[in-house]
C-alpha positions as CSV (number, residue, x, y, z in Angstrom):
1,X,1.0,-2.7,0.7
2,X,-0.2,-1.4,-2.8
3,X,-0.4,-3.7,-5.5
4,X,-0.1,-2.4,-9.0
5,X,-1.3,-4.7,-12.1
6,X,-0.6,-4.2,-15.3
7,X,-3.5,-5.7,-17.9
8,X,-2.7,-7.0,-21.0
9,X,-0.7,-10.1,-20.3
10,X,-1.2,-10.3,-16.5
11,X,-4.6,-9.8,-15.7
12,X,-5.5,-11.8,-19.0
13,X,-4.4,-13.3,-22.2
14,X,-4.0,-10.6,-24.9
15,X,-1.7,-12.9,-27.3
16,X,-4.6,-15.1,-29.3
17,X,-6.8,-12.4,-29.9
18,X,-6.2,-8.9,-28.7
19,X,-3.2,-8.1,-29.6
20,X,-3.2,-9.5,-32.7
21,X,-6.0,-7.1,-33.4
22,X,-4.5,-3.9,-32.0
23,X,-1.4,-4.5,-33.9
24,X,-3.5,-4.6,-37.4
25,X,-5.5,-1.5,-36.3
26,X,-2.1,0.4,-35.6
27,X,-0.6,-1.0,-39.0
28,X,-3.7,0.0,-40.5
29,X,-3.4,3.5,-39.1
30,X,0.3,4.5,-39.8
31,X,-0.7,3.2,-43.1
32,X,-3.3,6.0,-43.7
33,X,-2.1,8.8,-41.2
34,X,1.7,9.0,-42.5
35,X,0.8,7.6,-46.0
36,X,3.5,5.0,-46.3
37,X,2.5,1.5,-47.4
38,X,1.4,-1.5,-45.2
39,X,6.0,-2.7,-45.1
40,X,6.3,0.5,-43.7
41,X,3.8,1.1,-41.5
42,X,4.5,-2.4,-40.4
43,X,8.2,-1.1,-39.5
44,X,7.6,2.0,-38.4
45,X,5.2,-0.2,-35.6
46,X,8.1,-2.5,-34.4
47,X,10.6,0.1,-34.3
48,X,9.0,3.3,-31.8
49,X,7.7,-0.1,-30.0
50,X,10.9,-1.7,-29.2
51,X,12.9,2.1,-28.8
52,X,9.9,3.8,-26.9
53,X,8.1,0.5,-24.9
54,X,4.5,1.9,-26.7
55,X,4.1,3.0,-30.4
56,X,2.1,5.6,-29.4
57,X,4.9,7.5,-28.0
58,X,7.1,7.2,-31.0
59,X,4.0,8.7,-33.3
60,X,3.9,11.6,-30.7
61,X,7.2,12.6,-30.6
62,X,8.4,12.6,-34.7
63,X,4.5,12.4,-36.5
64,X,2.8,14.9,-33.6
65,X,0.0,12.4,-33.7
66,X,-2.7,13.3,-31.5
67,X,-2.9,10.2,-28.6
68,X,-6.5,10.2,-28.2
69,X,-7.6,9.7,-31.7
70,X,-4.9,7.3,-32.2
71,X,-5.8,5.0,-29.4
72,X,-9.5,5.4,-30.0
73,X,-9.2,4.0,-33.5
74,X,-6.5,1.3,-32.6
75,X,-8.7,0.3,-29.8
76,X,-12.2,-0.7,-31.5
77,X,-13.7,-4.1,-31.1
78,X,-16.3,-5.8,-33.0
79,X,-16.6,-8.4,-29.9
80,X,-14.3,-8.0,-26.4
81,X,-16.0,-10.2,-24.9
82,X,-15.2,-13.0,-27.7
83,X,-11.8,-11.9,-27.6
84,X,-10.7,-11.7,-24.1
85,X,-8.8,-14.7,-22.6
86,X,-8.5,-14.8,-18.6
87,X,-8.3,-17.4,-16.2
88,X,-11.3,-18.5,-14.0
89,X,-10.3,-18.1,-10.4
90,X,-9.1,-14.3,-11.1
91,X,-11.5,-12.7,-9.1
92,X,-11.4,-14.8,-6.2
93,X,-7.6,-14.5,-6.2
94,X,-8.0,-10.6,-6.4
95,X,-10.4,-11.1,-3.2
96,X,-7.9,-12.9,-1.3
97,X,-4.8,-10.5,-1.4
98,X,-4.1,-8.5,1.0
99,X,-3.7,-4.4,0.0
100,X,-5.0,-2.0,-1.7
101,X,-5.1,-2.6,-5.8
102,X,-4.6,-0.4,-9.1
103,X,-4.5,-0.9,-12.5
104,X,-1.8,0.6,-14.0
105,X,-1.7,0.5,-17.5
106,X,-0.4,1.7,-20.8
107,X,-4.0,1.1,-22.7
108,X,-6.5,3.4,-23.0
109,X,-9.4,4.1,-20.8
110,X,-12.0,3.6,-22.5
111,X,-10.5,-0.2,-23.5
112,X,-9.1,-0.8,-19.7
113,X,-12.7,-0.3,-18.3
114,X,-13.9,-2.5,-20.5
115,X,-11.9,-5.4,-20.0
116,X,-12.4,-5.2,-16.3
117,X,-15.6,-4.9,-16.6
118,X,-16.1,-8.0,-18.8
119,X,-14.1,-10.3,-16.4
120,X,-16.2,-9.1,-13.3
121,X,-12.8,-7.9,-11.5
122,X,-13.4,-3.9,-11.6
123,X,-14.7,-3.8,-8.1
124,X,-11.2,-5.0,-6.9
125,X,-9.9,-1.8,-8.2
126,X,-9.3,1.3,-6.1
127,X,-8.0,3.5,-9.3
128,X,-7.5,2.5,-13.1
129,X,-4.6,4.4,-14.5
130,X,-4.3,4.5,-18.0
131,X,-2.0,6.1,-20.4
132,X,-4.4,9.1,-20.8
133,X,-4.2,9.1,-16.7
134,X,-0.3,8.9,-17.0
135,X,-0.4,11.9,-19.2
136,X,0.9,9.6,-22.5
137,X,3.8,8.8,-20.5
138,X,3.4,5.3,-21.0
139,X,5.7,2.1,-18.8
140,X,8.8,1.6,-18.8
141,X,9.4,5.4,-18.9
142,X,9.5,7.0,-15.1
143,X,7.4,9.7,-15.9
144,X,3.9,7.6,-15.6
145,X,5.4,5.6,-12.6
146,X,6.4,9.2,-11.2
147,X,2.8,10.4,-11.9
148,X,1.1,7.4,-10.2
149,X,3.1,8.0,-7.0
150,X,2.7,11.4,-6.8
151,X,-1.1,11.3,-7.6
152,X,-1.7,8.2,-4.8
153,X,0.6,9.8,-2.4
154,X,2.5,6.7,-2.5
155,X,6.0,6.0,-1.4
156,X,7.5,3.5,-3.7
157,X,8.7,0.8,-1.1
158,X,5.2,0.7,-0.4
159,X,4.1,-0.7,-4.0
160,X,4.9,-4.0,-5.5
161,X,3.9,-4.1,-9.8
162,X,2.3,-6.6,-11.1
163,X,3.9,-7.2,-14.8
164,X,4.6,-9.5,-18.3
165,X,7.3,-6.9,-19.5
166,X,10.9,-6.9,-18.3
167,X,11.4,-3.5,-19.2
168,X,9.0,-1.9,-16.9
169,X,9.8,-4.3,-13.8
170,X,13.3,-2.8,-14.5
171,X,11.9,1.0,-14.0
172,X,9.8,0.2,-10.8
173,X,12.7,-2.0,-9.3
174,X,15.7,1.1,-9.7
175,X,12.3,3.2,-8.0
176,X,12.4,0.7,-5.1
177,X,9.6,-0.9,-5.5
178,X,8.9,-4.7,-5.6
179,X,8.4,-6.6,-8.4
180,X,6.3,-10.2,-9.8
181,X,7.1,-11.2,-13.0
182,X,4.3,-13.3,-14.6
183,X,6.0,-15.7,-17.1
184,X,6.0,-19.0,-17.7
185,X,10.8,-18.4,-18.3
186,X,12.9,-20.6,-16.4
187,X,15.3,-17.6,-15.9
188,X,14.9,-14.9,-13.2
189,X,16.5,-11.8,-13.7
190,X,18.4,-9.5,-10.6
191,X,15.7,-6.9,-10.6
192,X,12.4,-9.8,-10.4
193,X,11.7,-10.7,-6.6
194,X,8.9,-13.1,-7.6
195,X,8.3,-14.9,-11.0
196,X,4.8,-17.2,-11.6
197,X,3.9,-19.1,-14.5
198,X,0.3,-18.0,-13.5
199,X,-1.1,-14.8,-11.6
200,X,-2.9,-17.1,-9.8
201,X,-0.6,-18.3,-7.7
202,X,0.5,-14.7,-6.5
203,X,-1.5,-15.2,-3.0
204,X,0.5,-18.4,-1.9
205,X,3.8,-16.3,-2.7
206,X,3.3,-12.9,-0.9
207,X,5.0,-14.4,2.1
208,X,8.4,-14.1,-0.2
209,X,7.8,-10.3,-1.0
């Protein structure tokens, strides 16, 4: 059994803080980058996020921005460790499941490492792949999933992900793997085996995997 965990919005809280920030950063950098004014850059944002699952990959294929610089300078922070939200009992819970565990991620490096670092969980990790790692072939696309695999020697039925977004459950679900929704929704769609309101609770569940 291989468990892979997304980060933002599983293994903590991006929504009060991070996020918030990341999304000004890239605002601020379509802004200067493709000259267009905040509106548009604000647009431009939402739309390749919604039709491509990252920004990034949108700015790649139609403004041939180059990935690293755009993630380095959407990804500064004056104070992480301010701005990171993550429940208590995380590395404890990390301790207790069974398996082997990666991060699999669409942030960069440079910001994944960081983040694990501060909430004293990267020694729970066997690998950390981020989008750079994926070859800026970011979830829900098959590519990075394909990549991970490949690059793990990992059979798919073997892996169970780790996720907030529907959209990428849906791509490692039609790959065969398992799949834990963390969401606090009443619903549970087809493709989720396992949904928790907290990643916490994920070691009293495994049984139902």
């Amino acid at each position: 059994m291989v468990w892979l965990f997304d980060l933002d919005n599983t293994l903590h809280d991006a929504r009060p803080h991070i996020f918030p920030h990341i999304n000004r950063a890239m605002v601020e950098y379509i802004r200067d980058h493709l000259g267009v004014d905040e509106n548009e850059a604000t647009r431009i944002r939402q739309h390749y996020w919604q039709r491509y699952g990252a920004t990034l990959l949108g700015l790649m294929r139609h403004h041939g921005t180059d990935p690293r610089h755009f993630l380095w300078h959407t990804h500064q922070f004056p104070n992480l460790r301010r701005m990171l939200v993550f429940e208590r009992g995380l590395k404890a819970m990390l301790r207790c499941l069974p398996g082997r565990k990666i991060v699999f991620s669409n942030a960069p490096l440079h910001y994944s490492e960081a983040v694990l670092a501060l909430a004293g969980i990267r020694g729970s990790f066997a690998a950390v792949y981020s989008v750079e790692r994926l070859r800026f072939q970011p979830k829900p696309a098959v590519g990075g999933f394909r990549h991970l695999l490949h690059r793990e020697r990992l059979a798919a039925r073997r892996c169970i992900l780790v996720e907030d977004s529907l959209a990428n459950l849906q791509t490692a679900k039609r790959l065969g793997m398992k799949t834990v929704w963390i969401s606090g929704s009443t619903r549970q769609p087809p493709f989720v085996d396992l949904r928790l309101a907290s990643i916490l609770d994920l070691p009293r569940h495994v049984h139902r995997l």
